[in-house]
Structures are given as C-alpha cells and as structure tokens.
C-alpha positions as CSV (number, residue, x, y, z in Angstrom):
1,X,-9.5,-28.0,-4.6
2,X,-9.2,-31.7,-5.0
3,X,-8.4,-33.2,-8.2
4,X,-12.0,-34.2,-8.9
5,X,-13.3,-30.9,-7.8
6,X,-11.2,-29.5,-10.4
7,X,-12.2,-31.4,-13.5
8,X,-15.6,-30.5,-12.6
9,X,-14.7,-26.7,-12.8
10,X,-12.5,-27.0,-15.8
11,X,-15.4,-28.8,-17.4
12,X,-18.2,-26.3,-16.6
13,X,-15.5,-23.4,-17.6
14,X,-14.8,-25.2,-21.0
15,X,-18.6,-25.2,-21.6
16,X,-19.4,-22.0,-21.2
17,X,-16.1,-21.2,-23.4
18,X,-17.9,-23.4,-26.0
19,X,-21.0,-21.8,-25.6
20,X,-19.3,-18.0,-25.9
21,X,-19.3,-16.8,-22.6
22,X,-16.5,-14.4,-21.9
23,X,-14.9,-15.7,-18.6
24,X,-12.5,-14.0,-16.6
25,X,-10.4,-16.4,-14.9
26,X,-7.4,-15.3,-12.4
27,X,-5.1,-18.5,-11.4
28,X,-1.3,-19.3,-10.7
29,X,-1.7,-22.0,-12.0
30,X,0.0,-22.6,-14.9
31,X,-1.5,-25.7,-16.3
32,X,-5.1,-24.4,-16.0
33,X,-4.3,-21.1,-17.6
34,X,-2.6,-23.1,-21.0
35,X,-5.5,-25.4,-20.7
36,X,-8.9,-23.0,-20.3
37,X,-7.3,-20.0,-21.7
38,X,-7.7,-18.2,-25.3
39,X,-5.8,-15.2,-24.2
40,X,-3.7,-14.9,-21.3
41,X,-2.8,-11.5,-19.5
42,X,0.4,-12.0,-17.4
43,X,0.9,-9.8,-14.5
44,X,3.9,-8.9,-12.9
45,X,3.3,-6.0,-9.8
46,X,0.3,-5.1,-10.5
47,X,1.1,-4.5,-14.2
48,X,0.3,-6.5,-17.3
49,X,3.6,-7.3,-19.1
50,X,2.4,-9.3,-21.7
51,X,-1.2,-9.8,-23.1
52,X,-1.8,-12.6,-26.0
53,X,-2.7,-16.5,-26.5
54,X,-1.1,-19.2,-24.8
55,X,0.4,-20.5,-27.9
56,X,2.2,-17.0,-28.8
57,X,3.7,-16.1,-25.6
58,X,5.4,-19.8,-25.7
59,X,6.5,-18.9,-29.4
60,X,7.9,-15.2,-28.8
61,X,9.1,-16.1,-24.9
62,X,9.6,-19.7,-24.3
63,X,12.8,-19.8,-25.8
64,X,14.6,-22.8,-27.2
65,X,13.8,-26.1,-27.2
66,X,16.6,-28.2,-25.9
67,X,17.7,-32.1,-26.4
68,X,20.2,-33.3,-23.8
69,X,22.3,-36.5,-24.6
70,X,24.2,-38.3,-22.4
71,X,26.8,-40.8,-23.3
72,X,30.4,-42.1,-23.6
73,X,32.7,-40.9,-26.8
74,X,29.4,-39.0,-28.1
75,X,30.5,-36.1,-30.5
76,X,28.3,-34.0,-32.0
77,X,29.2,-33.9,-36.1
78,X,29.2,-30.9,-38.4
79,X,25.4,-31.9,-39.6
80,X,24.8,-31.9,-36.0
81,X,26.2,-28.8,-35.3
82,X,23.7,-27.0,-38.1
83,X,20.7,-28.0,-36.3
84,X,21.4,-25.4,-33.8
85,X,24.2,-24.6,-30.2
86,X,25.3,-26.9,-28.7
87,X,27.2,-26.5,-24.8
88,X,28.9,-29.1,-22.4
89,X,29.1,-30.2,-19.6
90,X,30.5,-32.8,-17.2
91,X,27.2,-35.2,-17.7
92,X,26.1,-34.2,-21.1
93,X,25.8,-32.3,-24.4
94,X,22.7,-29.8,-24.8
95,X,21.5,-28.7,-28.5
96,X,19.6,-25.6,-28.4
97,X,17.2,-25.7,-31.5
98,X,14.8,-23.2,-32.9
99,X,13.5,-26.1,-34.8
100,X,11.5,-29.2,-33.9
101,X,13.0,-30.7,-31.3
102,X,12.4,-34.4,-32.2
103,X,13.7,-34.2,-35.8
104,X,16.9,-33.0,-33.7
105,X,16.6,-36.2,-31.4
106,X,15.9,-38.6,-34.5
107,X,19.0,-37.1,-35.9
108,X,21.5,-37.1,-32.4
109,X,19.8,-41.1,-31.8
110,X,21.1,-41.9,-35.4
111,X,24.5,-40.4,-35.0
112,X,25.3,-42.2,-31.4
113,X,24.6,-45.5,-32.8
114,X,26.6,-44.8,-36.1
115,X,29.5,-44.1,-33.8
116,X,28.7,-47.3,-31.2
117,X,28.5,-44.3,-28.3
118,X,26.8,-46.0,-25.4
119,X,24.0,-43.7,-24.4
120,X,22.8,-43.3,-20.7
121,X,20.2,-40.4,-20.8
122,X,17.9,-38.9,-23.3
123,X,15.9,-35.9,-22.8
124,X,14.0,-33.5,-24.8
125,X,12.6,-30.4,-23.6
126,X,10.0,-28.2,-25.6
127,X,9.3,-24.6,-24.5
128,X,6.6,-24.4,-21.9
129,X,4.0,-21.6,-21.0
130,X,6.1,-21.5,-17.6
131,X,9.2,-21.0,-19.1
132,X,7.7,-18.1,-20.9
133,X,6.1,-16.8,-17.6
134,X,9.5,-16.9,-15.9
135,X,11.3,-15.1,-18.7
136,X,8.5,-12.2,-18.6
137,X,8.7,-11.5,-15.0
138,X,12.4,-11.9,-14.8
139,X,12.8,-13.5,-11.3
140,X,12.2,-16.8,-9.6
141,X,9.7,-17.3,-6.7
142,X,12.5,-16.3,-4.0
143,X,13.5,-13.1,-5.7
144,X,9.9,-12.1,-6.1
145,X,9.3,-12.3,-2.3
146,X,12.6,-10.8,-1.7
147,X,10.6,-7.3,-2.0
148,X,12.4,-4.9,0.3
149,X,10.7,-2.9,2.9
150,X,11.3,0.6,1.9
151,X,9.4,-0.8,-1.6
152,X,6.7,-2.1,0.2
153,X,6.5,0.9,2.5
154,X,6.3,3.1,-0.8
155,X,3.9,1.1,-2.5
156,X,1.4,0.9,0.4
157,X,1.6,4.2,1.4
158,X,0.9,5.7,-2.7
159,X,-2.2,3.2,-2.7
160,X,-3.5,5.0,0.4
161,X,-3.6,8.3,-1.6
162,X,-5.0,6.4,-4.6
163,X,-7.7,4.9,-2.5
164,X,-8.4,8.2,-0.4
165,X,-8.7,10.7,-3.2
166,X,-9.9,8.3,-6.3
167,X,-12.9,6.7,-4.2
168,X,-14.4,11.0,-4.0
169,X,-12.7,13.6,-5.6
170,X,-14.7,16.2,-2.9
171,X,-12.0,14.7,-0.3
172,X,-9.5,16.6,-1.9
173,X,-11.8,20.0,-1.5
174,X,-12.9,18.5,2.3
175,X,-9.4,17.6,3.2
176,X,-7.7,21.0,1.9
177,X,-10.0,23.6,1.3
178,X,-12.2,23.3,4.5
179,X,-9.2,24.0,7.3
180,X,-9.0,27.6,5.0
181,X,-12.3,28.5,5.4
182,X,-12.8,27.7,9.4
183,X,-9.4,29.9,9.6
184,X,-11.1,32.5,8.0
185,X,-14.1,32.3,9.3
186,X,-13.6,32.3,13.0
187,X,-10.7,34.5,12.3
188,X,-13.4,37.3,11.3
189,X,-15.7,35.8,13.9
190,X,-13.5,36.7,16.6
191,X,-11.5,40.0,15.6
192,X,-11.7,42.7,17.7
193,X,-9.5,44.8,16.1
194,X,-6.9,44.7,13.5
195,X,-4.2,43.7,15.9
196,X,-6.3,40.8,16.9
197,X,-4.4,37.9,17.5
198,X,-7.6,35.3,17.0
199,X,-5.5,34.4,13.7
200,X,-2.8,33.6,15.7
201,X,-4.8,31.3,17.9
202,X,-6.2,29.2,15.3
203,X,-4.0,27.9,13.0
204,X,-1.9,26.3,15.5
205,X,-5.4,25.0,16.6
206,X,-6.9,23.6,13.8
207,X,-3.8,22.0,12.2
208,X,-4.2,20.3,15.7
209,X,-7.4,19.5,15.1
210,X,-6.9,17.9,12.1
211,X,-4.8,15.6,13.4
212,X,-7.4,14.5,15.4
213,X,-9.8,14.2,12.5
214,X,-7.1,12.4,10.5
215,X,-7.0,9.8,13.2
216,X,-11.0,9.0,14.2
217,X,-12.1,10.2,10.5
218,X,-9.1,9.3,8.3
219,X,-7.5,6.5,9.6
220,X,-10.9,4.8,11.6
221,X,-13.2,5.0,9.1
222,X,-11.1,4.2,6.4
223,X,-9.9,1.0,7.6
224,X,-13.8,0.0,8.7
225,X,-14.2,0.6,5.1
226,X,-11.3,-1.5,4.5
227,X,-13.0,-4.7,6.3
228,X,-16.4,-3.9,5.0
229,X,-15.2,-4.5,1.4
230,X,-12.8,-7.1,2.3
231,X,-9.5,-5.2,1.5
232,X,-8.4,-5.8,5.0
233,X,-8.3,-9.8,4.4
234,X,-6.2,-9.3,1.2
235,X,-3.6,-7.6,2.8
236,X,-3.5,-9.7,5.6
237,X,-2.6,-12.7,3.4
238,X,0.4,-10.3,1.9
239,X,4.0,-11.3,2.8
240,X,3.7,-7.4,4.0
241,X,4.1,-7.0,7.9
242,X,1.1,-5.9,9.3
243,X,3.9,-3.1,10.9
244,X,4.3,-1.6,7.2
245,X,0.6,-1.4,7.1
246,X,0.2,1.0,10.1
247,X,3.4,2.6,9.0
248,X,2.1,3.3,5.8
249,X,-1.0,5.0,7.3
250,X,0.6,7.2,9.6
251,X,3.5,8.5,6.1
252,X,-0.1,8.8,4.7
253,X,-1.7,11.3,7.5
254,X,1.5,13.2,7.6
255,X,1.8,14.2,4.1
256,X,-1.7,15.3,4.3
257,X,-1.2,16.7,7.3
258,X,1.9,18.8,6.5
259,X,-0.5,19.7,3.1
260,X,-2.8,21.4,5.3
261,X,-0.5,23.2,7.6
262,X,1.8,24.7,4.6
263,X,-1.4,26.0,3.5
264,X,-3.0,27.1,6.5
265,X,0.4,29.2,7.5
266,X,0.7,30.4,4.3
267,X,-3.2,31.9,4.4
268,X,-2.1,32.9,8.0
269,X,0.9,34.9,6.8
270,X,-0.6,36.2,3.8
271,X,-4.2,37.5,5.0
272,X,-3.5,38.0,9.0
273,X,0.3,38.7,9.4
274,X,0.6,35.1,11.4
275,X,4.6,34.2,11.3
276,X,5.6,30.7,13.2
277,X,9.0,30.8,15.3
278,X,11.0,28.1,16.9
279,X,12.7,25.3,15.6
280,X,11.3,23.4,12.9
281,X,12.3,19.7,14.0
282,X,10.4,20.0,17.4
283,X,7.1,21.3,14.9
284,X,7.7,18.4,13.5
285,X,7.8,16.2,16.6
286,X,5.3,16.8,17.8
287,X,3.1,16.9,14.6
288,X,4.9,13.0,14.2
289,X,3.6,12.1,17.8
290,X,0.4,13.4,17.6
291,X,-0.2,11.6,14.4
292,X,1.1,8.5,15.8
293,X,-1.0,8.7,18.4
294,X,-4.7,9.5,16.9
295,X,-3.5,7.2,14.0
296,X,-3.6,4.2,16.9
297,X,-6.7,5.6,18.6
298,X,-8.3,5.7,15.0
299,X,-7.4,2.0,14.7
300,X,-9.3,1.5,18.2
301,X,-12.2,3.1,16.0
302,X,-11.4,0.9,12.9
303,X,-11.8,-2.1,14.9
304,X,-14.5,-1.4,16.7
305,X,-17.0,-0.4,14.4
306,X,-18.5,-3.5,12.2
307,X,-19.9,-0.7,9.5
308,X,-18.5,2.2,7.6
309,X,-22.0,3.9,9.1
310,X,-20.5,2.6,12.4
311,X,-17.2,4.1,12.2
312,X,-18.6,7.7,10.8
313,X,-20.4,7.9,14.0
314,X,-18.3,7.0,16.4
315,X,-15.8,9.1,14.5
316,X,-18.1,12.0,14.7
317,X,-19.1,11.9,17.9
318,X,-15.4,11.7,19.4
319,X,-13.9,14.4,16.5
320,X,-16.3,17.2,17.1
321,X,-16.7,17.6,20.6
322,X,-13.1,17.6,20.9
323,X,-12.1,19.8,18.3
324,X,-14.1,22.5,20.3
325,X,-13.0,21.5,23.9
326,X,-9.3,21.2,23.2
327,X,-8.5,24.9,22.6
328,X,-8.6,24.6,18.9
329,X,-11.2,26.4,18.2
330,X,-12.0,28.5,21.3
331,X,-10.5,29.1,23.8
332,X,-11.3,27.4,26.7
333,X,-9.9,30.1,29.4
334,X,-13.3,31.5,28.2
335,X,-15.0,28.4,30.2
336,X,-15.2,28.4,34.0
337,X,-12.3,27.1,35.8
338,X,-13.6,24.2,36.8
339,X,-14.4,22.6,33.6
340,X,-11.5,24.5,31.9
341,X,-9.5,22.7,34.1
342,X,-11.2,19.4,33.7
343,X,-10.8,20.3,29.8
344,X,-7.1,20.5,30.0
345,X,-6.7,16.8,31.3
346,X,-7.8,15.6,27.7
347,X,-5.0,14.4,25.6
348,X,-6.4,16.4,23.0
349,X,-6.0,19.3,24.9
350,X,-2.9,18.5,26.0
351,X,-1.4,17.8,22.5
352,X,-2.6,21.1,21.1
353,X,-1.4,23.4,23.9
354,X,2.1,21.4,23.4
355,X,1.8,22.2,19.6
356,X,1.0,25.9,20.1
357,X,0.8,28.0,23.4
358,X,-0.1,31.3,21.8
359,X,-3.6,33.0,22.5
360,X,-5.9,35.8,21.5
361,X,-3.1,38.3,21.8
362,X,0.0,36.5,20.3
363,X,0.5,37.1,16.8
364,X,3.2,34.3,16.5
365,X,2.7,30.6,18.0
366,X,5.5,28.3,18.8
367,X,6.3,24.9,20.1
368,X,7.4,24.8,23.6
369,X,8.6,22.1,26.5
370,X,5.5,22.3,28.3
371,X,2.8,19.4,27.8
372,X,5.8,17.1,26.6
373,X,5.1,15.2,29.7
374,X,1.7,13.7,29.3
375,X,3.1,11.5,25.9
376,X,4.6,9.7,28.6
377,X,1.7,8.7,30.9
378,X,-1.1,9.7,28.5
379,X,-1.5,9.1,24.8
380,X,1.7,6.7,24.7
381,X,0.0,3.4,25.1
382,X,-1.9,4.2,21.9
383,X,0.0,2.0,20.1
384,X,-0.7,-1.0,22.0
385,X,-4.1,-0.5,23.2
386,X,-4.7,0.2,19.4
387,X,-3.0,-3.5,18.6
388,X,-4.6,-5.5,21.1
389,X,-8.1,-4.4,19.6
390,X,-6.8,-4.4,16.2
391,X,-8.9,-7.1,14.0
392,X,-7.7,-7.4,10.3
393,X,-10.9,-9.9,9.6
C-alpha cells in the first residue's frame, strides 16, 4: 500500500475507533499497531505472549531508556552516576535510566560543558513498542526463520490431525470404527465354518483398502478442501518447503493408518483367532510405499477437482470400485479368469496381494517377495505425476 493509500485507511480505521466500532486489525507493522491500537495482542508461533495497551507493553517490556554521549575527557560524576548504569565503550559512554531520559541529557549536556569536554555525538533513545516486541518473542528476524525442519515437519503434520478430526468429530468413528464393522461383517458373511479362514482374508485386505481410501478420500479431498477455503495459498507463502507439506501428509496417513491396523489385528486375534507372521519391518514397507503412493495419486485428485463436491466424487468413484476388485474384500479367484486376470494388473491389486497373500483357508497372512516388482514400473511415478499436476492456487 502506497503512503497515501495508507493514511486513507488509517483515517477510516481511526473513525470507526471514534465512533466505537470494535476492529480487529492483524499487521507487522509496528508503527500502525502503536498508532491505531488500544490493545495489542502479540503473537509469537501461533500463541499470544502478551495481551495489553501499547503504552504498557512499552512500560513493563521496552526496557531502559538510554542517552549515549560521545566526547573527549568526558567523565561521568558521582551525581551522574545516580541517574542510573552507565557502560563504555571505545566511541562512547551509555546511561541506562529508568527515569526520563531528557532530564538525564539536560544533566550529561551540563556536566560536559562544566568540564570544557568537546562533544561529538548526542543521542537519546526512549523505549519503543518494537523494542518491547523483540524482547517478548526473544529472537531477531533471522533466528525466527531459522525454524528447523524436523519442527516444521512436527508442527504441520499435528495441524493435520487438528484439522481432520476438529472440522467432524464422526471422522474419528468413520475413520476407526467403520474398518471393525466391515471385518465383522463380511467375516460372518462369508464363514463356512468355524475354521473359516474369511477372517484371515480380510484384514490384510481392508487395512489395504484403507490405504487406498486414505489416498483418494483422505489426502484428495482434503487438500481440494484446502484450496476451496484458501488454506493452500497460506501455506504456499510459508518459508515451509512445499516437500514438508507432502511429507507431513503422508506421517499423517500413516499414523492413522497404523491406528486402524493395531485395531483391526487386535479384533482379528481376539474374535477370529487371526495371528500375523513375518517380519515386522517389511509390514511396514510396504504399508510406507503404499501410502506414499495413493498419498501422490490423491494429490492427482486434489488437484484436479476445483470443489470439495468435485473431489468426493471423483474420490468415490475411484475408492469403491477398487476396494471390491482388488482382493480386499472378495476374492477375486471367485471372478472368471479373464477378468481376474485383467483385475490383477491394477496397482491396487497388486499392492494388496504384496501386503497379504493369504486366502479363504489361511488363518495367518504375511508379507511376501512377490508383487515387489510392480513399485518399480507401476505405482512409482506417483510422486511425480502427482507434482507435475500439483496446483497449490
């Protein structure tokens, strides 16, 4: 805003101070703040350190007013030396003074010429709203930006559970609860005895599928939201790389993700004697890689759809379909061969059979070498089909 812009705003701000209006006014500019203001909020990470009017937050945290004297054979005298501390340097003495700091220069003025001290520099320095800023937050522009990345990689990946479960507290039913009840469910659906190993089948297969879901559902939808309500553009103009965004998002579907699967083994165990062999870290693996990689197709989503509606649909028509065609759900050696074969080529399918290879009979599921091979040709260039499309505006 030009300077003449400005006085124009600060003058319709100041009259409809005048005419008590309550006005909200965000700024970093200092001036304006000590100039519009009654009561000043100061914020330092999102938090509000110090709350009260301009002229107290100078008084409690401006600190000292100085006066800084330059000149040859000057000396401060004991009467001097009452009026507050004095330091030294090469150039100049500098009186720190909790009084007012131009009886304290009257007084140093006096003294140099009663002494015949040639004076060079004079300066006088009363305590500032900026000064008491700077003391509050503790650190100077540099040190502020000098954030490091595992803090920024916390801090965005904590506001996407604030903004995921906060926004509808039925998420947190949707997200954990309704994984349980499709296990049981289909479980019951498809016993055929009490040796059935349809239990078996599906947890493996529906912690798959919700990695899908997280991708088009959690991750696409949520960053059309994102755009939709202008969040998108505000962390765009972060210093955070866009990298600890999506970084962020996938730490985010993991920990939701390994929510659900604790729980949905833990059911397993519990109600159908379902037990998980193998080694943990290549669970984990490929739980990481198939995260990664519907995280970057849910992006695709994301920026692709110009509406939350948008998103949801698109989301919906890719999730559901392939929840039941992957070998989640069913089965799909129950299809013909031909399209059970055609099935198998989706990277959907592909992921889950590496995740779990058990079927109606197997009682225990584990991760096995077969179906690593597609990450390399197939759902690998996610990531940068997913930035290529990527729009943050």
């Amino acid at each position: 805003m030009d300077a003449f812009g400005r006085r124009i705003m600060w003058a319709e701000v100041e009259r409809l101070r005048e005419a008590g209006k309550t006005i909200v006014l965000t700024t970093h500019y200092i001036e304006e703040a000590e100039r519009l203001c009654d009561r000043i909020c100061v914020l330092q990470r999102g938090l509000i350190v110090a709350d009260a009017p301009p002229a107290d937050l100078v008084a409690r945290y401006g600190g000292d007013a100085t006066v800084s004297i330059a000149a040859d054979r000057f000396a401060p005298d004991p009467a001097l030396e009452a009026l507050g501390a004095w330091t030294r340097t090469e150039q100049c003495w500098k009186l720190a003074t909790h009084g007012e700091p131009g009886l304290a220069l009257a007084a140093i003025v006096t003294h140099a010429n009663a002494i015949g001290a040639k004076v060079d520099s004079l300066d006088m320095h009363r305590p500032t709203l900026e000064d008491a800023f700077v003391a509050l937050t503790g650190e100077t522009l540099l040190e502020s930006a000098d954030v490091s990345v595992l803090r920024m990689f916390l801090i965005q990946t904590k506001m996407n559970f604030v903004w995921y479960f906060r926004r509808d507290g039925e998420l947190i039913f949707w997200t954990l609860a309704m994984p349980v009840f499709f296990l049981v469910l289909f479980s019951f659906a498809f016993s055929t005895g009490p040796n059935s190993g349809s239990s078996g089948f599906l947890v493996p297969g529906i912690i798959g599928a919700q990695v899908l879901s997280s991708g088009f559902w959690g991750v696409g939808v949520m960053l059309a939201t994102f755009r939709e309500k202008h969040l998108l553009r505000r962390v765009y103009l972060t210093p955070m790389p866009p990298w600890i965004f999506f970084a962020a998002l996938v730490a985010y579907r993991m920990t939701l993700l390994a929510a659900q699967a604790v729980i949905l083994i833990a059911v397993g165990g519990l109600l159908f004697h379902v037990h998980v062999i193998g080694r943990p870290w290549e669970i984990l693996a490929v739980l990481l890689l198939g995260t990664a990689t519907f995280v970057s197709l849910g992006t695709i989503v994301g920026a692709l759809a110009r509406t939350t509606e948008s998103a949801n649909n698109i989301a919906s028509v890719l999730t559901v379909p392939l929840a039941f065609l992957s070998d989640a759900y069913i089965p799909i050696d129950r299809f013909p061969h031909a399209v059970s074969s055609a099935l198998r080529l989706l990277p959907s399918t592909q992921f889950i059979d590496t995740f779990a290879t058990s079927r109606f009979t197997a009682r225990r599921w584990r991760t096995t070498e077969r179906g690593w091979g597609c990450w390399r040709c197939g759902p690998s260039p996610a990531p940068s089909w997913s930035a290529r499309t990527f729009r943050w505006l």
